[in-house]
DOFI-537958 format. One line per 8 residues: number of its first residue (from 1); their letters; for each residue x, y, z of N, C-alpha, C. Coordinates in Angstrom, 2 decimals. Example, Ala and Ser with C-alpha at 12.3 -4.5 7.8 and 13.67 -1.06 7.14 Angstrom:
1 = AS = 13.19,-5.69,7.80,12.30,-4.50,7.80,13.20,-3.30,7.80 | 12.85,-2.25,7.08,13.67,-1.06,7.14,12.90,0.03,7.87 $
***
This chain:
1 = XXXXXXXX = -53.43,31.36,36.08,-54.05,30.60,35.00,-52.96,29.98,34.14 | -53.19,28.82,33.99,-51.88,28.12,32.78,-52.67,27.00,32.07 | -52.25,27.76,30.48,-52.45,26.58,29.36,-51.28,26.43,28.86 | -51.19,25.09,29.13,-49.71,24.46,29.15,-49.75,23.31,27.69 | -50.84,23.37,27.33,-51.05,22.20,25.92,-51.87,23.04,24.99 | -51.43,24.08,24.48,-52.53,24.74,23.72,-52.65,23.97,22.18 | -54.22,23.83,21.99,-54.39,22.94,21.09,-54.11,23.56,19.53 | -54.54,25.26,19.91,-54.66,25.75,18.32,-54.25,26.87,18.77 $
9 = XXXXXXXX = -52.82,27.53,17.63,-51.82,28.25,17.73,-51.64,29.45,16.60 | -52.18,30.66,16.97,-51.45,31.36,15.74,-50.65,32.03,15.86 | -50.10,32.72,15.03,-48.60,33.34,15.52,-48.54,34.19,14.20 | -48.27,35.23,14.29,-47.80,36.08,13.82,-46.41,36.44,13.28 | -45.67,37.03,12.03,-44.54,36.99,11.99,-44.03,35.73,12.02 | -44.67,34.54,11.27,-44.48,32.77,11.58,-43.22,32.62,10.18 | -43.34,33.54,9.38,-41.99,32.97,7.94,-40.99,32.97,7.95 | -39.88,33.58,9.89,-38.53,33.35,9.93,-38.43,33.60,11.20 $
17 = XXXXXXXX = -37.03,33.72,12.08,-36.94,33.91,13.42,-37.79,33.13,14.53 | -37.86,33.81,15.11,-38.85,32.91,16.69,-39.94,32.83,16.10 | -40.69,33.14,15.35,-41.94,33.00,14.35,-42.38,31.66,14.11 | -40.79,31.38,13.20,-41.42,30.38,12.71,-40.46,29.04,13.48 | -39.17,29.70,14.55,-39.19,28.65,15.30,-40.32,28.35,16.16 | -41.02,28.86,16.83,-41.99,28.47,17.79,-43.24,27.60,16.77 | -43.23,28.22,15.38,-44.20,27.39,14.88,-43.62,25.81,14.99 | -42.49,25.80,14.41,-41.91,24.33,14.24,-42.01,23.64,15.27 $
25 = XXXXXXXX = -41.69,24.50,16.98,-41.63,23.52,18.24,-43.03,23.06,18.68 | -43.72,23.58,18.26,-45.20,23.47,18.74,-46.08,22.17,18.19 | -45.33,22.48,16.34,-46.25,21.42,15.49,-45.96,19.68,16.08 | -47.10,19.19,15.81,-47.16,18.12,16.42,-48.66,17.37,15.70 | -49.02,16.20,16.27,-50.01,15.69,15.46,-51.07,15.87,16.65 | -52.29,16.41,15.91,-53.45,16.87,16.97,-53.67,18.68,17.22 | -52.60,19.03,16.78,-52.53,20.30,17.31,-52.41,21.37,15.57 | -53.01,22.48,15.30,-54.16,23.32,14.61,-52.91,24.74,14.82 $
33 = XXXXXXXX = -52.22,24.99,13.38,-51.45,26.52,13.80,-51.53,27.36,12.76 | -51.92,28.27,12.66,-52.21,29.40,12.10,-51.57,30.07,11.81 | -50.52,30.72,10.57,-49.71,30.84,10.80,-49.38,32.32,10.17 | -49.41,33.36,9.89,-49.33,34.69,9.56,-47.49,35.37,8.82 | -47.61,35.73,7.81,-46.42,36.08,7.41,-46.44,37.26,6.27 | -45.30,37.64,5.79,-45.52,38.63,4.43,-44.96,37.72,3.32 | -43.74,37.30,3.83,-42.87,36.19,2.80,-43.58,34.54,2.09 | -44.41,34.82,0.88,-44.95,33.26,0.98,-44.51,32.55,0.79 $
41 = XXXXXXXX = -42.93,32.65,0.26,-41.72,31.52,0.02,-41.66,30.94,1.36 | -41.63,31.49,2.40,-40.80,31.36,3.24,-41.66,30.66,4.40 | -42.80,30.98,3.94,-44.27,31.14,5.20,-44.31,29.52,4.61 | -44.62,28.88,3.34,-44.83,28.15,2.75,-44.19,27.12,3.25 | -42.17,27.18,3.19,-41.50,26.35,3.91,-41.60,25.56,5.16 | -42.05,26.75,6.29,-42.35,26.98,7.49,-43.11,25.78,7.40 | -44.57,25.31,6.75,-46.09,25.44,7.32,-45.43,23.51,6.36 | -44.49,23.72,5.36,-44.08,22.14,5.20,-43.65,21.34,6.05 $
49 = XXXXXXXX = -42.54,21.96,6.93,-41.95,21.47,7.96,-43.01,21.25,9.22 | -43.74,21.98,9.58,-44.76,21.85,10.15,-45.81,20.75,10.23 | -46.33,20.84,8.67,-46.89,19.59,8.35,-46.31,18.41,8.27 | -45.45,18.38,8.08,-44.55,17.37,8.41,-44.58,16.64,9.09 | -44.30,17.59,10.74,-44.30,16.69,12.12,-45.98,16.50,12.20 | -46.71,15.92,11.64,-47.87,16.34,12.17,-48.96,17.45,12.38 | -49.15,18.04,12.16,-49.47,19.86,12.56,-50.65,19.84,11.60 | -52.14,20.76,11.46,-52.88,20.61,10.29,-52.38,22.76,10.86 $
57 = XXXXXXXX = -51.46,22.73,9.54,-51.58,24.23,9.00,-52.76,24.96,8.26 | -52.74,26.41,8.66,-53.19,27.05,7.85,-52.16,28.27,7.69 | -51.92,29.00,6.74,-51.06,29.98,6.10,-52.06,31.02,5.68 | -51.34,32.44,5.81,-52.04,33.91,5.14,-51.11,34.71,5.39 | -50.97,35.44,4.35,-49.67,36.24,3.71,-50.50,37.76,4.52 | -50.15,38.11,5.40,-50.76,39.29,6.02,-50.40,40.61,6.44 | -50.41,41.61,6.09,-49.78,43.27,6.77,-50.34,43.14,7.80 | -49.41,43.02,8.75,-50.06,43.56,10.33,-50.59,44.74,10.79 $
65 = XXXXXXXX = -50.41,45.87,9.69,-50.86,47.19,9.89,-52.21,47.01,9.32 | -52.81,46.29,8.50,-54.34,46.15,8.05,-54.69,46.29,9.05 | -55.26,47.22,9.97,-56.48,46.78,10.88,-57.67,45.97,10.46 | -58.47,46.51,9.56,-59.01,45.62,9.22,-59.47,44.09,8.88 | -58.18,43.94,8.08,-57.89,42.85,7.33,-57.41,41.62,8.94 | -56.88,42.10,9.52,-56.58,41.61,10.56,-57.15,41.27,11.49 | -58.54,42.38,11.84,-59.65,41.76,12.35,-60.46,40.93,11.99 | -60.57,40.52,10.38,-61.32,39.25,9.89,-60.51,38.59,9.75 $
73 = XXXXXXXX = -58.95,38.60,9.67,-58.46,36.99,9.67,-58.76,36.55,10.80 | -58.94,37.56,12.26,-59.04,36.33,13.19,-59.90,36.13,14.12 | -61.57,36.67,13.25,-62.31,36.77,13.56,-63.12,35.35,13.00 | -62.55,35.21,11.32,-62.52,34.34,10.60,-62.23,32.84,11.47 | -60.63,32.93,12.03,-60.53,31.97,12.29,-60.97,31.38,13.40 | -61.54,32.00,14.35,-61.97,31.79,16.04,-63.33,31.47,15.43 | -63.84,31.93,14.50,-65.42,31.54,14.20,-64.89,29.48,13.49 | -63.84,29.61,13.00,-63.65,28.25,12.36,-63.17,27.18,13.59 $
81 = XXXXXXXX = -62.34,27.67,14.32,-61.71,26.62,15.33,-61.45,27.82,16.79 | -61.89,27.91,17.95,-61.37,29.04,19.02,-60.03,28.62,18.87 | -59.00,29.95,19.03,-57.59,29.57,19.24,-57.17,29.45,21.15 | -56.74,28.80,21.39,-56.12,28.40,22.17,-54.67,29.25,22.80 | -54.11,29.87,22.24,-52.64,30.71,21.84,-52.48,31.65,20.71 | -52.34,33.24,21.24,-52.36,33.81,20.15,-50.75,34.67,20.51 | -49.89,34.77,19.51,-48.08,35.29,19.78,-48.05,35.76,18.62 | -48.20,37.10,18.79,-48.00,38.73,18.62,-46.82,38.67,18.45 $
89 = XXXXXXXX = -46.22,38.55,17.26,-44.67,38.58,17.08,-44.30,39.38,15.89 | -44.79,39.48,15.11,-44.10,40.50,13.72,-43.69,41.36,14.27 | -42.79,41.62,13.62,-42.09,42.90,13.91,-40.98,43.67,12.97 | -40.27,44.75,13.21,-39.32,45.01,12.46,-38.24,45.79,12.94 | -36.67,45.97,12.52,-36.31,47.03,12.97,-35.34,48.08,11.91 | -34.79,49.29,12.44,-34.58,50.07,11.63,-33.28,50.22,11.66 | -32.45,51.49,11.83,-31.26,51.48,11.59,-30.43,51.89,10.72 | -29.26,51.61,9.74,-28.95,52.00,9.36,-29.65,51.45,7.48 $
97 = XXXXXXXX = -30.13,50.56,7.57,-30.87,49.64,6.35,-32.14,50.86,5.64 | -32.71,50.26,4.65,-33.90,50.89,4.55,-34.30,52.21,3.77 | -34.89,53.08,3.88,-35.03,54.31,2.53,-34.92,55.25,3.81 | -34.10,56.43,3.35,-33.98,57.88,4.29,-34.26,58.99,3.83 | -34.76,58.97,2.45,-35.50,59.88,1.98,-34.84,61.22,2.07 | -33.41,61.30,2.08,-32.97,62.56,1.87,-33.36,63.28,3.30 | -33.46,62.87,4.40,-33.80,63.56,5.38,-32.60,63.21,6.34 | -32.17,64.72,6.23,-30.82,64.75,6.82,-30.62,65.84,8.07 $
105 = XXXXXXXX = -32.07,65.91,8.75,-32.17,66.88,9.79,-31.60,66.17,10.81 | -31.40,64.72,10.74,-31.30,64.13,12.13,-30.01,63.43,11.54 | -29.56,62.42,12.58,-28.59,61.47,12.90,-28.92,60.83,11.87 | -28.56,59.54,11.35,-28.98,58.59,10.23,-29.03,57.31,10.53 | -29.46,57.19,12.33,-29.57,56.09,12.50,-31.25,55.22,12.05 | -31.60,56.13,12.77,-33.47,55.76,11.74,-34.00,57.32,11.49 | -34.77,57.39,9.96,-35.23,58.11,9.40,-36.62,58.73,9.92 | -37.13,59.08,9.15,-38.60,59.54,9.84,-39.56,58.59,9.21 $
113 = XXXXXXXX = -39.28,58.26,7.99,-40.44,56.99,6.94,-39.63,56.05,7.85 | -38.45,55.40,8.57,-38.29,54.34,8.90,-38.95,54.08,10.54 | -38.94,55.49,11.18,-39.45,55.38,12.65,-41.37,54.89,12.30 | -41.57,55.82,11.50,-42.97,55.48,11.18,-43.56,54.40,10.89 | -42.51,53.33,9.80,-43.06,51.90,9.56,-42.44,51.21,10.82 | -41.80,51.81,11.34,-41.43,50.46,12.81,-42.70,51.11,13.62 | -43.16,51.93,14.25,-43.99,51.73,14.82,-45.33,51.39,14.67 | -45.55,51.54,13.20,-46.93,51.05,12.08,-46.93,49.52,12.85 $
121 = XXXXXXXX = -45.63,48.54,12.53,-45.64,47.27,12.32,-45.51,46.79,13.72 | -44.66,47.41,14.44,-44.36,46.77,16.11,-45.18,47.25,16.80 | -45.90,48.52,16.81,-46.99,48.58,17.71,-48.10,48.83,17.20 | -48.86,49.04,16.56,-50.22,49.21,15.73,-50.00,47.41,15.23 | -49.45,46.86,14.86,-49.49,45.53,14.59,-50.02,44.34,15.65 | -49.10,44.88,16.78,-49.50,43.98,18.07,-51.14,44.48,18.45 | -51.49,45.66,18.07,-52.90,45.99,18.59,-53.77,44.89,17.64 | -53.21,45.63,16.41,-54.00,44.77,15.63,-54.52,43.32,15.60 $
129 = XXXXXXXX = -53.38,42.87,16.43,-53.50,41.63,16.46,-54.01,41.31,17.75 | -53.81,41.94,18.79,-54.14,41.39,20.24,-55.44,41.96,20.64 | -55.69,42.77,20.43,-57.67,43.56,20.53,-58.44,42.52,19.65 | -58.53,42.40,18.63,-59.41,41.34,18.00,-59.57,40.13,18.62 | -58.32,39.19,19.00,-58.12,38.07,19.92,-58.89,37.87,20.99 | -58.60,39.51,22.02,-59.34,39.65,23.07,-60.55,39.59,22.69 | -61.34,40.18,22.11,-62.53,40.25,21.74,-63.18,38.90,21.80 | -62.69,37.89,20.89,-62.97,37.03,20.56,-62.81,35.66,21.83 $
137 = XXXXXXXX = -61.84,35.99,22.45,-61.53,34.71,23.46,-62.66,35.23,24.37 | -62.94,36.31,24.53,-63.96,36.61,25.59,-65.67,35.84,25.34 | -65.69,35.35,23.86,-66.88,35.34,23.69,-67.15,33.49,24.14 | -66.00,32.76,24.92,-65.59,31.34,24.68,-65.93,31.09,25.84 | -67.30,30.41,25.94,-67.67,30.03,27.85,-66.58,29.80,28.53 | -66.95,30.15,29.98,-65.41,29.73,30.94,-65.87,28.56,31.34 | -64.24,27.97,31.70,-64.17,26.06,31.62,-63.32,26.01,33.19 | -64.32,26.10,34.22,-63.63,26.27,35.49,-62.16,27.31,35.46 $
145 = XXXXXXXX = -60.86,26.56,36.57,-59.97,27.60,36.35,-59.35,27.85,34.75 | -59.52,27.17,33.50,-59.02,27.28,32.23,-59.12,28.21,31.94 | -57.53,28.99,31.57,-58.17,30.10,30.64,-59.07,29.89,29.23 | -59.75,31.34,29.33,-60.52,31.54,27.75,-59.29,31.61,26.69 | -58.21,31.80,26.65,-57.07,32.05,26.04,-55.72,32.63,26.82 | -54.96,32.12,25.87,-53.64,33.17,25.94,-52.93,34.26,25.11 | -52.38,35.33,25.41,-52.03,36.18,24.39,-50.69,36.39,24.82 | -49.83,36.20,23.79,-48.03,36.29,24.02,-47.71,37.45,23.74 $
153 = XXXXXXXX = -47.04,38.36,23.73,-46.58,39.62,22.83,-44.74,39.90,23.01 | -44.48,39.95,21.80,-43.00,39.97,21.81,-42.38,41.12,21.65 | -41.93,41.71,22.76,-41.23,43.02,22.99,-39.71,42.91,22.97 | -39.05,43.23,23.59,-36.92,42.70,23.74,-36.72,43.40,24.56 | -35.41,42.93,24.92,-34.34,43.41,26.34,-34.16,44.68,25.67 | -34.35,45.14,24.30,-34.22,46.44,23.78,-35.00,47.78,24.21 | -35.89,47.06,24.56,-37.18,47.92,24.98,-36.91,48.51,26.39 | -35.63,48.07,27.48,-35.53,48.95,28.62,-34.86,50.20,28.91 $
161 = XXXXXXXX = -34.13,50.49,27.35,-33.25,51.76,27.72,-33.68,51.97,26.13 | -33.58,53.28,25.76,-33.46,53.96,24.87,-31.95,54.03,24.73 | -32.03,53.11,22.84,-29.97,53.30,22.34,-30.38,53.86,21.34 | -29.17,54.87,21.16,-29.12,56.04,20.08,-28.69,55.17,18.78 | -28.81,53.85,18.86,-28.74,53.09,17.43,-29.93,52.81,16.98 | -31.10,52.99,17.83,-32.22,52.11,17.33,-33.73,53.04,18.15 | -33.51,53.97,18.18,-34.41,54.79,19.31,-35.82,54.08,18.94 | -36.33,53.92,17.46,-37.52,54.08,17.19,-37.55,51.86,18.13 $
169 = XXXXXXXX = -36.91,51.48,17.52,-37.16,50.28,17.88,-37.22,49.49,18.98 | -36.14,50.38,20.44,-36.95,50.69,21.37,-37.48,51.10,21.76 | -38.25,52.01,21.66,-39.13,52.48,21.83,-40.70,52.06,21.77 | -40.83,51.08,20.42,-41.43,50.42,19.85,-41.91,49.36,21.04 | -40.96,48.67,21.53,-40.34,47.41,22.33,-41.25,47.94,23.26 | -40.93,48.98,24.24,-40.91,49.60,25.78,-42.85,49.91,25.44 | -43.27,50.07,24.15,-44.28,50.27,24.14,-45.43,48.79,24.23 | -44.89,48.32,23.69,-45.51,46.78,23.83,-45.14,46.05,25.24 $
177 = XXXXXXXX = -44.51,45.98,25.23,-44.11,45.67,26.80,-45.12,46.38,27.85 | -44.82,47.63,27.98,-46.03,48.19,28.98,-47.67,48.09,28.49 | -47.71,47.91,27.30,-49.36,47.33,27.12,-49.48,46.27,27.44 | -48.34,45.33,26.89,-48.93,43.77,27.71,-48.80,43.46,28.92 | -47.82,44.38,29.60,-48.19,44.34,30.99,-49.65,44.51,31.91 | -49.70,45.36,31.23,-51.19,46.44,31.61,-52.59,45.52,31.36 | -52.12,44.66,29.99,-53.09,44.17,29.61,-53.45,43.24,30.30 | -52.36,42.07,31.02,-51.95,41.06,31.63,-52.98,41.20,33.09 $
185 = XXXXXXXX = -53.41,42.39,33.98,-54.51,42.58,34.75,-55.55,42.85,34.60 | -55.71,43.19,33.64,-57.15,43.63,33.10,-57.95,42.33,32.67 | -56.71,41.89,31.72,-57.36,40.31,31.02,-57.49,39.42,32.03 | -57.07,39.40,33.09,-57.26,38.13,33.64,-58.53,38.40,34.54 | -59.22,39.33,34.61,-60.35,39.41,35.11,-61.65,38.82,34.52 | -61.10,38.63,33.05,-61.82,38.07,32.02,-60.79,36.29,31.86 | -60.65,35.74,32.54,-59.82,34.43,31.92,-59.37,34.58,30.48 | -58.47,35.57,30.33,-57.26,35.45,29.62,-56.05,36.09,29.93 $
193 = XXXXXXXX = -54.72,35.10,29.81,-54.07,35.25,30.25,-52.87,36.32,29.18 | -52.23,37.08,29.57,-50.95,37.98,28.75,-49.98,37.87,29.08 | -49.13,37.64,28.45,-47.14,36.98,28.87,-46.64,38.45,27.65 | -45.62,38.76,28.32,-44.78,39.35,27.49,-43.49,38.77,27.53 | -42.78,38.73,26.17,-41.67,37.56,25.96,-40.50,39.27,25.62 | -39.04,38.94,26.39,-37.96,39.85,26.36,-36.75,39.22,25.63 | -37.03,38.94,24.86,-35.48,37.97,24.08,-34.40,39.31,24.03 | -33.19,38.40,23.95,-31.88,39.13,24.15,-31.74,39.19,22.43 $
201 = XXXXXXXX = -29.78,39.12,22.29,-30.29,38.64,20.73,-30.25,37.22,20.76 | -30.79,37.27,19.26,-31.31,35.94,18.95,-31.00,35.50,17.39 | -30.61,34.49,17.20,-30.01,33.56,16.12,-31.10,34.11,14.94 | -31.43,35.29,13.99,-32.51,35.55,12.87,-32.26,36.70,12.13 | -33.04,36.27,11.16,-32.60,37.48,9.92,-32.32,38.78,10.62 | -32.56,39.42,11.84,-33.13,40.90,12.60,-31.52,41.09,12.93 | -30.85,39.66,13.15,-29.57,39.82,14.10,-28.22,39.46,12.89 | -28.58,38.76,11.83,-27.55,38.34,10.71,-26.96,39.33,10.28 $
209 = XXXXXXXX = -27.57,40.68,10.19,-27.23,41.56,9.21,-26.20,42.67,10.18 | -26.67,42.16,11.58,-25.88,43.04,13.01,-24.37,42.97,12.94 | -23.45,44.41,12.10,-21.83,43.91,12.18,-21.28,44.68,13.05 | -21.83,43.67,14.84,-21.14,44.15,15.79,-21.04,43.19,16.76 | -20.40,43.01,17.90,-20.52,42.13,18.75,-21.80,41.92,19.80 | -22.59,40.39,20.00,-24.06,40.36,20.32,-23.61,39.29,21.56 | -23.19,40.22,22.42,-23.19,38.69,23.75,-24.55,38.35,24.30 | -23.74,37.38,24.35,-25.03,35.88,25.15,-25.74,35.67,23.84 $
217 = XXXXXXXX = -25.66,35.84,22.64,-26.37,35.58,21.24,-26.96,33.61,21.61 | -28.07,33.84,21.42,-29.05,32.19,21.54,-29.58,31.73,20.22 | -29.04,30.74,20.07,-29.80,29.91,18.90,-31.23,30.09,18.98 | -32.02,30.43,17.52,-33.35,30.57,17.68,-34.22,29.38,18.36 | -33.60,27.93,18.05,-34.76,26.89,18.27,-34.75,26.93,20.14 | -33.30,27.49,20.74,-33.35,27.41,22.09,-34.17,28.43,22.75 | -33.91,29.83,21.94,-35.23,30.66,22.46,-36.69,30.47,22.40 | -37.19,29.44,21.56,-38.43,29.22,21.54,-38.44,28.27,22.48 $
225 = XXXXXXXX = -37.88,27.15,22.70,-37.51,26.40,23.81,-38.29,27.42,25.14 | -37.25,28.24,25.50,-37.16,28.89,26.34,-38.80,29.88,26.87 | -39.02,30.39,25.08,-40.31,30.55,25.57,-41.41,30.13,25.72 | -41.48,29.05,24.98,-42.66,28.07,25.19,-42.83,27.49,26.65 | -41.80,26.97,27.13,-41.42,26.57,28.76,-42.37,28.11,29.52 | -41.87,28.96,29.54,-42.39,30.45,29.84,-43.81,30.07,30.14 | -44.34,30.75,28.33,-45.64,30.29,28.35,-46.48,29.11,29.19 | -45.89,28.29,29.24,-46.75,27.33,29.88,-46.63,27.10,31.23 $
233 = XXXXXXXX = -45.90,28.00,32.04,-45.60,28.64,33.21,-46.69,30.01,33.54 | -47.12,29.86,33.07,-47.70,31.62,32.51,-47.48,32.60,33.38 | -45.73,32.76,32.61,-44.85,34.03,33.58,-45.38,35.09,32.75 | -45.36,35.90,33.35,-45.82,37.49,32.92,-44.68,37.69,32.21 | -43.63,37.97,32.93,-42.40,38.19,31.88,-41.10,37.25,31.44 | -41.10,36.97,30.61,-40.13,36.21,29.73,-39.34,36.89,29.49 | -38.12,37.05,30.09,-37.11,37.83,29.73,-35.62,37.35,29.76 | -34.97,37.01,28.99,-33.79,35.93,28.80,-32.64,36.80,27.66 $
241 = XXXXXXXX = -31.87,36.46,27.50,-30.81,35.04,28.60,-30.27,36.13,29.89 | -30.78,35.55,30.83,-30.56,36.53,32.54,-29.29,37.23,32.09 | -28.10,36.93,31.95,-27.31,37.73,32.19,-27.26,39.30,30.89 | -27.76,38.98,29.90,-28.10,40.34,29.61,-29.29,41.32,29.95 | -30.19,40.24,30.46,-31.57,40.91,30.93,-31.09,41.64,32.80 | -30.25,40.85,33.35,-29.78,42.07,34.38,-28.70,43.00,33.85 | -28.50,43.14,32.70,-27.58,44.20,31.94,-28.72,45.36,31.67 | -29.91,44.72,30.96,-30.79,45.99,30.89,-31.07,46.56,31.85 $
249 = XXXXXXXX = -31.65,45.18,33.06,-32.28,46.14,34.03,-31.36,47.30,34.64 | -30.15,46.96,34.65,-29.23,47.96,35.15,-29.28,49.21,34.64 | -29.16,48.79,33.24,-29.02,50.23,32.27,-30.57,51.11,32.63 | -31.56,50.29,32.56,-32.62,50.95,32.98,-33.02,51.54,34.30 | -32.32,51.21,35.50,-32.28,51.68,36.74,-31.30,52.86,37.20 | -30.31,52.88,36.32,-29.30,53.61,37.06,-29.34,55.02,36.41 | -29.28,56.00,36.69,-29.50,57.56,36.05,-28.84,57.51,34.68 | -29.59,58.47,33.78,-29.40,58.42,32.08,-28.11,59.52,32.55 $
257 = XXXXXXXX = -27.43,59.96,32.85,-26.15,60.91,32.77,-25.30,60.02,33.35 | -25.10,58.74,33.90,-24.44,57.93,34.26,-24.37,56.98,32.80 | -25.29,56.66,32.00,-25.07,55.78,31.03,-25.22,56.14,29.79 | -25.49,57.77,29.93,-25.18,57.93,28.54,-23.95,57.89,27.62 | -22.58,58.24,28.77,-21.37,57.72,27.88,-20.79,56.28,27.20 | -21.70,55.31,27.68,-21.78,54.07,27.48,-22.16,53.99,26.46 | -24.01,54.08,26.53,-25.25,53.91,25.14,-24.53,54.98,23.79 | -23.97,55.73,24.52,-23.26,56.76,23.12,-22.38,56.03,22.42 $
265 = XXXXXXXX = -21.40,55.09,22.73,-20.77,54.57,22.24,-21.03,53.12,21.31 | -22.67,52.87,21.49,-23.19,51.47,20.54,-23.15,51.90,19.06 | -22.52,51.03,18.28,-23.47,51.07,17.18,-24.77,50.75,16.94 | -25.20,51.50,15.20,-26.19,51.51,14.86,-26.89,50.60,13.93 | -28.21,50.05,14.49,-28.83,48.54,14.33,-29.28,48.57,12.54 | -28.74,47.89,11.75,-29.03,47.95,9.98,-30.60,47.17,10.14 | -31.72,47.46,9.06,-32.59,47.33,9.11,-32.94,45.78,9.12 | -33.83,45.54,9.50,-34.39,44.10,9.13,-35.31,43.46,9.84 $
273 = XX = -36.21,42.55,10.13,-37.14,41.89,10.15,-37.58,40.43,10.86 | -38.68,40.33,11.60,-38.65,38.64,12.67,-38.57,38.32,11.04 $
***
């Protein structure tokens, strides 16, 4: 199934990073994007530039952990316009940034309040956001082979090995990843389609604050590039830039007593945010 011109776009995590680059590559005149953030400075900027090229925005300052709240924004909005593209992107990560609450049973790479809000936001977020969607694209007559929708979900090359810099945040990753995999057969029994997107690092606030060396590092506007091309391919997995993504797969194939003297030696990821 491939929707390769999706008319109406929301996106999640849209006020910085691939968020709100993919919002920018998308906007155009004719085309409807939705755009989800916490930052309204920033969400605001976004949805100018947007309008700009053309684009009729809409903006909402949103916790991705609302279940609730999250099921009527986009229950709200599929009742106003069906979306066309829905990219599951907020996210966060942990590290050495953030509150540790005096909890000094462990390492100090992520805390226990910090493992808890990364997985609140990276995986209870993506539910939040991708179960309602489903729900809703299902209710959208089928249009021969067209899908009823698409659903993106943004996991990382982080998500194939567990690093003792960032456990909760891969972890987080490896968890979204195998739901949208999973989801990716199920849904298409129903005409909708599921892509999971694997970015390496990437040019955004998540990676600015990183004081360590980030090979193959990609300008954000080229990773949206990269995944939008994806998407409209409708590859299951998006996983880039190859030469670090066969670095994971390696790390992920080859026995953990072979690479743990390696992963022992990373530093640890300072907190921050798509």
């Amino acid at each position: 199934m491939v929707l390769d011109d999706p008319r109406s776009i929301l996106i999640t995590g849209a006020s910085s990073g691939i968020g709100a680059a993919l919002a920018r590559l998308y906007a155009a005149p004719g085309r409807h994007l939705v755009l989800g953030g916490r930052d309204r400075r920033r969400l605001d900027a976004v949805a100018a530039r947007c309008g700009a090229a053309g684009a009729r925005v809409e903006t909402r300052c949103q916790d991705v952990t609302d279940r609730d709240a999250m099921a009527e924004w986009i229950a709200q909005t599929f009742a106003s316009e069906p979306v066309d593209l829905v990219i599951a992107n907020a996210g966060i990560s942990g590290g050495t940034g953030g509150t540790h609450s005096g909890d000094t049973t462990v390492p100090p790479s992520e805390s226990q309040d910090q493992v808890e809000r990364i997985l609140a936001v990276n995986v209870s977020g993506v539910v939040n956001t991708v179960f309602p969607a489903i729900r809703e694209m299902q209710k959208r007559p089928r249009d021969g082979d067209r899908p009823r929708g698409q659903i993106a979900i943004m996991s990382s090359l982080a998500g194939f090995r567990g690093l003792p810099g960032a456990p909760a945040y891969g972890a987080s990753k490896a968890c979204v990843r195998s739901l949208g995999e999973g989801l990716r057969g199920l849904c298409a029994r129903h005409g909708i389609s599921v892509n999971v997107i694997c970015p390496g690092f990437i040019e955004s606030p998540m990676t600015d604050v990183n004081p360590y060396p980030m090979p193959f590092l990609m300008p954000v506007d080229r990773a949206a590039r990269v995944i939008r091309k994806g998407l409209a391919r409708d590859r299951a997995r998006i996983a880039f830039p190859w030469p670090l993504w066969a670095m994971a797969w390696l790390l992920n194939a080859l026995p953990l007593g072979w690479t743990d003297p390696l992963v022992s030696r990373m530093p640890e990821k300072p907190a921050a945010e798509h």
